[in-house]
C-alpha positions in Angstrom: 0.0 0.0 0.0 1.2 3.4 -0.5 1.7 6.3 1.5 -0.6 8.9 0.5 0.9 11.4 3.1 4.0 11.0 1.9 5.2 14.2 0.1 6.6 13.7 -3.2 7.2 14.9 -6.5 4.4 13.5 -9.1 4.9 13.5 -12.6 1.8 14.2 -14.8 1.1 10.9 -17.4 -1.4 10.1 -19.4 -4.4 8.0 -18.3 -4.7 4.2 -20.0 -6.9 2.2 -21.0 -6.0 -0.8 -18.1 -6.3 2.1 -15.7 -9.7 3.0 -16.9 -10.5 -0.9 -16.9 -9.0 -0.7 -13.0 -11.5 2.3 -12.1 -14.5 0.3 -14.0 -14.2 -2.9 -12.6 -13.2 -1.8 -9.0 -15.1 1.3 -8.8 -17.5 0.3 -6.0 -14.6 -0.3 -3.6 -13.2 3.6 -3.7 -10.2 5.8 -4.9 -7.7 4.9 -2.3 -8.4 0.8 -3.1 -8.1 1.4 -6.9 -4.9 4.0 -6.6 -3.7 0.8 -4.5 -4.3 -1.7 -7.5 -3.0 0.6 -10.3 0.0 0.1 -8.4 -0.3 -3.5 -8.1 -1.5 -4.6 -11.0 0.3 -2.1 -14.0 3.1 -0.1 -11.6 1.2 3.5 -12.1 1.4 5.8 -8.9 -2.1 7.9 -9.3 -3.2 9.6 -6.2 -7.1 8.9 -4.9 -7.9 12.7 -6.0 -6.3 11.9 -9.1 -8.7 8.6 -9.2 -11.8 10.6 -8.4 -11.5 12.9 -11.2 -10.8 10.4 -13.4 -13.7 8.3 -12.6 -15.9 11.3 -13.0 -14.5 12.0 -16.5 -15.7 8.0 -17.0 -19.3 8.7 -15.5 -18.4 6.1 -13.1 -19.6 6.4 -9.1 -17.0 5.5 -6.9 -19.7 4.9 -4.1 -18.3 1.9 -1.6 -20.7 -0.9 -1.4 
């Protein structure tokens, strides 16, 4: 799991299409869980912020069931 408190220096990348897949399949567990799984699963640092705008660009809820 990452730090999210941490202060570091981010680097602005494009959005994928795996990471949109992430935010899509995982989006009823939050931004912090699918920040966490970008990280697993494709090594991309995106913060939960980051995440939430994204998934609002997607029309996607990121409601926790």
């Amino acid at each position: 799991m990452i730090d999210w408190d941490e202060g570091r220096e981010l680097v602005r990348l494009p959005w994928t299409e795996d990471e949109d897949d992430v935010i899509r399949e995982l989006s009823h567990k939050g931004a912090v869980e699918i920040a966490d799984e970008n990280w697993d699963r494709l090594g991309i640092e995106r913060t939960p912020h980051s995440v939430e705008c994204r998934a609002s660009k997607l029309h996607r809820s990121l409601r926790k069931l």
